[in-house]
KETORKE-677138 format. One line per field, with one value per residue: residue number from 1; residue in one letter; x, y, z of N, C-alpha, C in turn. Coordinates in nm, 2 decimals. Layout:
pos	[NUM|...]
code	[A|...]
n_xx	[X|...]
n_yy	[Y|...]
n_zz	[Z|...]
ca_xx	[X|...]
ca_yy	[Y|...]
ca_zz	[Z|...]
c_xx	[X|...]
c_yy	[Y|...]
c_zz	[Z|...]
***
This chain:
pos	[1|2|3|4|5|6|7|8|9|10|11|12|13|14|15|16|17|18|19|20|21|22|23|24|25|26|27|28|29|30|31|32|33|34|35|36|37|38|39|40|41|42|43|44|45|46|47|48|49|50|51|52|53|54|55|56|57|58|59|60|61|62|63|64|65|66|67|68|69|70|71|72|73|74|75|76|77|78|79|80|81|82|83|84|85|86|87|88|89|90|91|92|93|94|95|96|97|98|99|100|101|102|103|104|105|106|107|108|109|110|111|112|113|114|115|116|117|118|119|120|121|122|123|124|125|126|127|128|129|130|131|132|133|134|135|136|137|138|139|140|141|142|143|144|145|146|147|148|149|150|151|152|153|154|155|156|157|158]
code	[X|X|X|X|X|X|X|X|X|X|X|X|X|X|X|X|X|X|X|X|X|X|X|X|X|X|X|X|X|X|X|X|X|X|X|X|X|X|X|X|X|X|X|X|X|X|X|X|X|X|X|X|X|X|X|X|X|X|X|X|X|X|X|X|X|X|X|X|X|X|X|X|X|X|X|X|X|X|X|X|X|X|X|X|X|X|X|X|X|X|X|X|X|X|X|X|X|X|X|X|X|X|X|X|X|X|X|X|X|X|X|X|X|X|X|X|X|X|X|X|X|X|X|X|X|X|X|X|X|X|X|X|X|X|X|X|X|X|X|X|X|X|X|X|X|X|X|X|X|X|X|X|X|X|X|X|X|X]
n_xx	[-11.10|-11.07|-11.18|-11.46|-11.48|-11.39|-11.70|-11.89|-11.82|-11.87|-12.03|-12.32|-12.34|-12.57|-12.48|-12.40|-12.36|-12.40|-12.32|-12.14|-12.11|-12.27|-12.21|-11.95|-12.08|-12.22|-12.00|-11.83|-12.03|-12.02|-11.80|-11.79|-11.94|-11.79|-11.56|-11.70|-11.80|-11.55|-11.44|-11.64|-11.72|-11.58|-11.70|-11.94|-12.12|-12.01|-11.72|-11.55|-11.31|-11.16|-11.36|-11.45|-11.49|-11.65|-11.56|-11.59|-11.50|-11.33|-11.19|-11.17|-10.97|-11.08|-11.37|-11.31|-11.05|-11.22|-11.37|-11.17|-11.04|-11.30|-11.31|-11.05|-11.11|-11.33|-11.17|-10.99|-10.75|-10.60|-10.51|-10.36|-10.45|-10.28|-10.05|-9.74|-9.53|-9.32|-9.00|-8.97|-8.72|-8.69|-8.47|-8.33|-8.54|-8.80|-9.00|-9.33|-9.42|-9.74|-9.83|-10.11|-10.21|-10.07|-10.03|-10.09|-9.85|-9.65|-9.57|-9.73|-9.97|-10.11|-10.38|-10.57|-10.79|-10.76|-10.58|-10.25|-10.02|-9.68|-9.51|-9.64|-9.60|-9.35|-9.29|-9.39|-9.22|-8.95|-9.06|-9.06|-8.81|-8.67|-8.80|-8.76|-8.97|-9.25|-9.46|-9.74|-9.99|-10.28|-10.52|-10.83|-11.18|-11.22|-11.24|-11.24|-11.04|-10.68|-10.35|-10.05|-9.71|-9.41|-9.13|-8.81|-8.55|-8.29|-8.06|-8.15|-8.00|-7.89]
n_yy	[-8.54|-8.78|-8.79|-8.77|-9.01|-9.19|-9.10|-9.21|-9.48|-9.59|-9.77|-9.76|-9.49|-9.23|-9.19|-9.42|-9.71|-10.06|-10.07|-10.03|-9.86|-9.64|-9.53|-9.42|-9.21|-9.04|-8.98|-8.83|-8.63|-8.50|-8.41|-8.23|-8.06|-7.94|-7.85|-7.65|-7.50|-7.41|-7.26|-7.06|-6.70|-6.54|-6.27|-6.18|-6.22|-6.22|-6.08|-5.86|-5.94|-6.19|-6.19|-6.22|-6.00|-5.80|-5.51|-5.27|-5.50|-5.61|-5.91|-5.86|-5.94|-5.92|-5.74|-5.52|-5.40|-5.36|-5.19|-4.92|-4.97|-4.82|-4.59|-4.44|-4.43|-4.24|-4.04|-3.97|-4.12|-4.32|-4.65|-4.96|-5.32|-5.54|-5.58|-5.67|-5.93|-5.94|-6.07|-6.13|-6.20|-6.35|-6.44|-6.63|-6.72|-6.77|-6.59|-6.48|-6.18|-5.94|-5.67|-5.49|-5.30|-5.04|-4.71|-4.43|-4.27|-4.39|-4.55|-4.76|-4.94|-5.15|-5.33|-5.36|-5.54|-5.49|-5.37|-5.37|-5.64|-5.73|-5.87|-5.79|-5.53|-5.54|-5.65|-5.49|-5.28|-5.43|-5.41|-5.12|-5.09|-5.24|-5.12|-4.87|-4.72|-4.51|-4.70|-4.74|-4.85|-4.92|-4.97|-5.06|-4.93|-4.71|-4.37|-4.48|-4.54|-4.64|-4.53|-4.67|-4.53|-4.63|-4.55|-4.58|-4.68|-4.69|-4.60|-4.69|-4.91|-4.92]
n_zz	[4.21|4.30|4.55|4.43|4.32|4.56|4.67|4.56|4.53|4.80|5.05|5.10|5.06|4.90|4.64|4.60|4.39|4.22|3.99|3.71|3.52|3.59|3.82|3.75|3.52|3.74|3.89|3.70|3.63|3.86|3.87|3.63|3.78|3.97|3.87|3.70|3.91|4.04|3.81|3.77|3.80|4.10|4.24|4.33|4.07|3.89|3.66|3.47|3.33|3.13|2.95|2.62|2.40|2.12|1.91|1.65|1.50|1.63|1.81|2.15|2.41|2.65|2.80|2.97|2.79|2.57|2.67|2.68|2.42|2.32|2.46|2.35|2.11|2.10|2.17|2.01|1.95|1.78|1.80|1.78|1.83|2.04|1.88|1.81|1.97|2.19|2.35|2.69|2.96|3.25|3.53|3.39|3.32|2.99|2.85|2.71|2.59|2.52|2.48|2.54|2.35|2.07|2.05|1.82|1.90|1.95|2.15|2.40|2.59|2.83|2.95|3.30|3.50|3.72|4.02|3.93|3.94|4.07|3.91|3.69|3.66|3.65|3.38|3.23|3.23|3.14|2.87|2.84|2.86|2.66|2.43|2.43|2.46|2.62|2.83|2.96|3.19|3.25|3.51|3.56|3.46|3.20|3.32|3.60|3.67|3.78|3.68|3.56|3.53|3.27|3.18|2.94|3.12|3.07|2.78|2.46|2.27|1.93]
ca_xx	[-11.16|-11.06|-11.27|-11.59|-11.49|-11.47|-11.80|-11.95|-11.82|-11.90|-12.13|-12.42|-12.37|-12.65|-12.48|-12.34|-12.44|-12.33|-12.35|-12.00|-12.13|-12.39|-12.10|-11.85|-12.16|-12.20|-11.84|-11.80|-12.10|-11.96|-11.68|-11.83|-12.02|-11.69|-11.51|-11.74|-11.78|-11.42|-11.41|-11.69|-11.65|-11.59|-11.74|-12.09|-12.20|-11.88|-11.63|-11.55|-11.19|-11.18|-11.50|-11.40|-11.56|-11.65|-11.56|-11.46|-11.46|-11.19|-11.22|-11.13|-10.95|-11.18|-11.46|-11.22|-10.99|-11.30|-11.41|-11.07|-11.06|-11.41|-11.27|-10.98|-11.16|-11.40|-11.06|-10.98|-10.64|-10.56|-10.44|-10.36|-10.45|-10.21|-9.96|-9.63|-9.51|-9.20|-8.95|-8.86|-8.66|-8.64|-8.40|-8.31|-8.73|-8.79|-9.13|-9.33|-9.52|-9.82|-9.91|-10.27|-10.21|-9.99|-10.09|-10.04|-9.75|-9.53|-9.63|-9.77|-10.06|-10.17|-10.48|-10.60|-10.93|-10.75|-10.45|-10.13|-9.91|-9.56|-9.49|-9.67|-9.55|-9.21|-9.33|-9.41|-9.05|-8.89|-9.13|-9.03|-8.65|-8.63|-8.81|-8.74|-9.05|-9.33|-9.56|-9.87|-10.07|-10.46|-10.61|-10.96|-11.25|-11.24|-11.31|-11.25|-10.89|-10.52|-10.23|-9.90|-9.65|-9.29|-9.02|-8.68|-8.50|-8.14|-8.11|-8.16|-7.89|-7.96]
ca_yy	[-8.65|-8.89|-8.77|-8.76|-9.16|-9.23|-9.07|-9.25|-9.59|-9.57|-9.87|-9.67|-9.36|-9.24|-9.19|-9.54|-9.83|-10.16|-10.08|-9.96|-9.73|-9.51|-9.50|-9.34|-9.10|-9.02|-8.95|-8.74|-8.52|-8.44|-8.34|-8.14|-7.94|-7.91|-7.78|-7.53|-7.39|-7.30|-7.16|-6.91|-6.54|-6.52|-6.13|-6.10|-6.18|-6.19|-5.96|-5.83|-5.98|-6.24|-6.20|-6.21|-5.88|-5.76|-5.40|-5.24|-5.61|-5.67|-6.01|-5.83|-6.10|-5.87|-5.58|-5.39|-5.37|-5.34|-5.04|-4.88|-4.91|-4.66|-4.45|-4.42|-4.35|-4.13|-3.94|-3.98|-4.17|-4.43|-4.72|-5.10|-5.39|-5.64|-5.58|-5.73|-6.04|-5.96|-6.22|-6.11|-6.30|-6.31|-6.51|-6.75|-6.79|-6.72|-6.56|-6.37|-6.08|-5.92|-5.53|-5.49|-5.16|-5.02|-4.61|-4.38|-4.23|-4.47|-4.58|-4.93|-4.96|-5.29|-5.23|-5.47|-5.50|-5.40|-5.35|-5.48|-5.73|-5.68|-5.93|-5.74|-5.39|-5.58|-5.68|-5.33|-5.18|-5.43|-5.33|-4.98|-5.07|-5.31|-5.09|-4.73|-4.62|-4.55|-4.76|-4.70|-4.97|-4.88|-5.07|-5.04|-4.92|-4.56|-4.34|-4.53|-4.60|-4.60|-4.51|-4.65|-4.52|-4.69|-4.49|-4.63|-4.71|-4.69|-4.56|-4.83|-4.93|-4.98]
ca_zz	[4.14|4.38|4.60|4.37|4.28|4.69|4.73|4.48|4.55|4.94|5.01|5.21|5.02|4.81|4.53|4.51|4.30|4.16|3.84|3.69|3.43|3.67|3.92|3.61|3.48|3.85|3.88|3.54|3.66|3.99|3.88|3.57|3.82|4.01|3.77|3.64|4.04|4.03|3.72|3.81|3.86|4.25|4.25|4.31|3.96|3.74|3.63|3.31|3.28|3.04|2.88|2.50|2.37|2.00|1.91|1.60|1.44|1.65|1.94|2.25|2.55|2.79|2.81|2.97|2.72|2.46|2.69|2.66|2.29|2.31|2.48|2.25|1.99|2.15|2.27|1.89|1.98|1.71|1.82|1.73|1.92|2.00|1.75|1.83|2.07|2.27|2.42|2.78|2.99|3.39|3.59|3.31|3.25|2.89|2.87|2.57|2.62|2.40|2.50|2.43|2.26|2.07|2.02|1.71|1.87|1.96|2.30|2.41|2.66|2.93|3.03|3.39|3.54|3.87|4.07|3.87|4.05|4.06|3.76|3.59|3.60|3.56|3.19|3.13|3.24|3.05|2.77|2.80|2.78|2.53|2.28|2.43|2.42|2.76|2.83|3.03|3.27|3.26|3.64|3.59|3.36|3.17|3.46|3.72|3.67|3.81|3.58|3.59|3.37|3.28|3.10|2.96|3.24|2.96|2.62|2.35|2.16|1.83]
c_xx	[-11.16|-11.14|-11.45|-11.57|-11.51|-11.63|-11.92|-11.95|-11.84|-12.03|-12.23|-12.48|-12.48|-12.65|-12.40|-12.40|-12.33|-12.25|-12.22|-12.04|-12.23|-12.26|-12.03|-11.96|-12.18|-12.11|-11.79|-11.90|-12.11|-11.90|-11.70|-11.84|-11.90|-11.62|-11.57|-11.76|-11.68|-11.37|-11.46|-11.66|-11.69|-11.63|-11.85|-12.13|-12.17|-11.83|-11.62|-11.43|-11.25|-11.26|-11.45|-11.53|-11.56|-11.65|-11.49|-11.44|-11.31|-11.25|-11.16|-11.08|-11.05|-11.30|-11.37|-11.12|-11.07|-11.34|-11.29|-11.03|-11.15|-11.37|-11.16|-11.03|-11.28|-11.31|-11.03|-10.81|-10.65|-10.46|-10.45|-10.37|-10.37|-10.13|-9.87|-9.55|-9.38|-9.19|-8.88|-8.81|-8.61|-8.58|-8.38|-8.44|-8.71|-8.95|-9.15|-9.45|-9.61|-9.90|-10.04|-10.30|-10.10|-10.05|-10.02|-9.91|-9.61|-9.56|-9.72|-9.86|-10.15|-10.27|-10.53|-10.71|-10.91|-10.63|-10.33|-10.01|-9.77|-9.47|-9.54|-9.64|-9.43|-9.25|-9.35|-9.30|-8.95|-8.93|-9.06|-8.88|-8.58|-8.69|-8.78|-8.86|-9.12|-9.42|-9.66|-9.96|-10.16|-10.50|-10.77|-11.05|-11.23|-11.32|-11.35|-11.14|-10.77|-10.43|-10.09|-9.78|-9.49|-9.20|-8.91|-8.60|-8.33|-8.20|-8.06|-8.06|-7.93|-7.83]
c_yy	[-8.77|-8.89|-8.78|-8.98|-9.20|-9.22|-9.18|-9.42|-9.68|-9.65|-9.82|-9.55|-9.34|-9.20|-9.33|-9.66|-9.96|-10.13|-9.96|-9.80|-9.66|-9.44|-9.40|-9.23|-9.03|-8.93|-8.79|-8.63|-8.42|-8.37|-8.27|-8.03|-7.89|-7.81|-7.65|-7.41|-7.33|-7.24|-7.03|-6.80|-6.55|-6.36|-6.12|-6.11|-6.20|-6.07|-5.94|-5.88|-6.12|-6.26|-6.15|-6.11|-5.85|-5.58|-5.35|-5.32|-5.63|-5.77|-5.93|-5.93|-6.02|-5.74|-5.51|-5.31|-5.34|-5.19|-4.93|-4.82|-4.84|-4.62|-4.38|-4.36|-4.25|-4.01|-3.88|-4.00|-4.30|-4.55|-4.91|-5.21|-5.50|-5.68|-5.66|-5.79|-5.96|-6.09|-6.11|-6.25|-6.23|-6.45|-6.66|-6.81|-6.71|-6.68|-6.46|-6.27|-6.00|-5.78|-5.52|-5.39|-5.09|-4.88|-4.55|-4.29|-4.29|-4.58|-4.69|-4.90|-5.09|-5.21|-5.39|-5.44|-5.46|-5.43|-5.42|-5.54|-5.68|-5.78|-5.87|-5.62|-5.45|-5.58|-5.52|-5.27|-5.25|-5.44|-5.18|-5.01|-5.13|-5.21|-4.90|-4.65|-4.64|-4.63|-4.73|-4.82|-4.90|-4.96|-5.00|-4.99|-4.76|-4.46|-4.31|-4.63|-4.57|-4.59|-4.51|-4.65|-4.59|-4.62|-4.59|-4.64|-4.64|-4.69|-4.68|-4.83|-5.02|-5.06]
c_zz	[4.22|4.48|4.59|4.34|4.47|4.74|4.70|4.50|4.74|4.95|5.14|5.15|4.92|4.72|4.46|4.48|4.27|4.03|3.81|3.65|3.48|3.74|3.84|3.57|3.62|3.84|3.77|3.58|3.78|3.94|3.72|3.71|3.94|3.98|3.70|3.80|4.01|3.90|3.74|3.86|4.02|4.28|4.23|4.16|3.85|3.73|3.51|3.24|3.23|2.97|2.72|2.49|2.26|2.02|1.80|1.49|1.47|1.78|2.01|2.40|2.68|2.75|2.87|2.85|2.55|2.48|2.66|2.49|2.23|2.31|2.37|2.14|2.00|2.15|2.17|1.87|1.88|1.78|1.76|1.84|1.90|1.87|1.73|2.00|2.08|2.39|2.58|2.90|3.17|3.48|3.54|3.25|3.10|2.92|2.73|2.66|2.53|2.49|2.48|2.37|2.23|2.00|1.90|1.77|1.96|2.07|2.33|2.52|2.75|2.95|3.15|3.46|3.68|3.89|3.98|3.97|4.01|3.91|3.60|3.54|3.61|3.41|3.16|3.13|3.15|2.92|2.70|2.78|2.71|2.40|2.30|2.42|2.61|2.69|2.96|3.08|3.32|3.39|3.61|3.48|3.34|3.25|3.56|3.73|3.76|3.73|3.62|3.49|3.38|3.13|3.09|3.07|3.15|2.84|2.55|2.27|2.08|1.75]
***
């Protein structure tokens, strides 16, 4: 922003003026069209991650996780989306976590539009051993996936 106000008030430059309020709409439209560059999908076109998705009459946070719920029920696998928040907690960070599937037989499901980082199959392991059940990490579209699975690590004390 500081940079779109220098540009702007640069006595030569041709986007500077006297006039306060051009300078400020100036300014604000720079740094609109700023802002929406780096939001844009960096992949040729866009990707499918975060693209809110209808499916089902359910909001999906992605098409991946919309395609996933197809398949499911193509597979004829009942499952729930986004059922229940968990609190985990790493090196005194508190953090919540929200599965994006929780299946008919017990078993929880991430699904990512690619490779999962290492913060992220942590969340799933301590997934699996706070509630004792597996959990499963979907990378990619029905397919054209990786699967990574996370058993209890220790039995749950109830």
């Amino acid at each position: 922003m500081i940079l779109v106000a220098v540009v702007t008030s640069i006595s030569g430059s041709p986007l500077a003026t006297d006039n306060l309020l051009v300078n400020l709409t100036v300014t604000l439209v720079l740094l609109w069209l700023i802002v929406r560059w780096v939001q844009a999908p960096q992949c040729g076109g866009g990707t499918a991650a975060g693209t809110p998705t209808a499916y089902r009459d359910v909001i999906f946070r992605s098409a991946t996780e919309a395609a996933w719920a197809e398949r499911f029920d193509r597979d004829g696998v009942q499952w729930r989306y986004e059922p229940t928040w968990f609190k985990l907690r790493r090196n005194g960070r508190r953090m919540g976590y929200l599965p994006d599937f929780e299946l008919a037989d017990g078993s929880f499901v991430e699904i990512k539009g690619t490779a999962p980082t290492e913060e992220e199959q942590w969340k799933c392991q301590q997934l699996a051993d706070i509630t004792g059940r597996e959990v499963k990490l979907l990378a990619g579209w029905p397919g054209r996936h990786s699967v990574y699975r996370f058993e209890p690590a220790r039995q749950r004390i109830s």
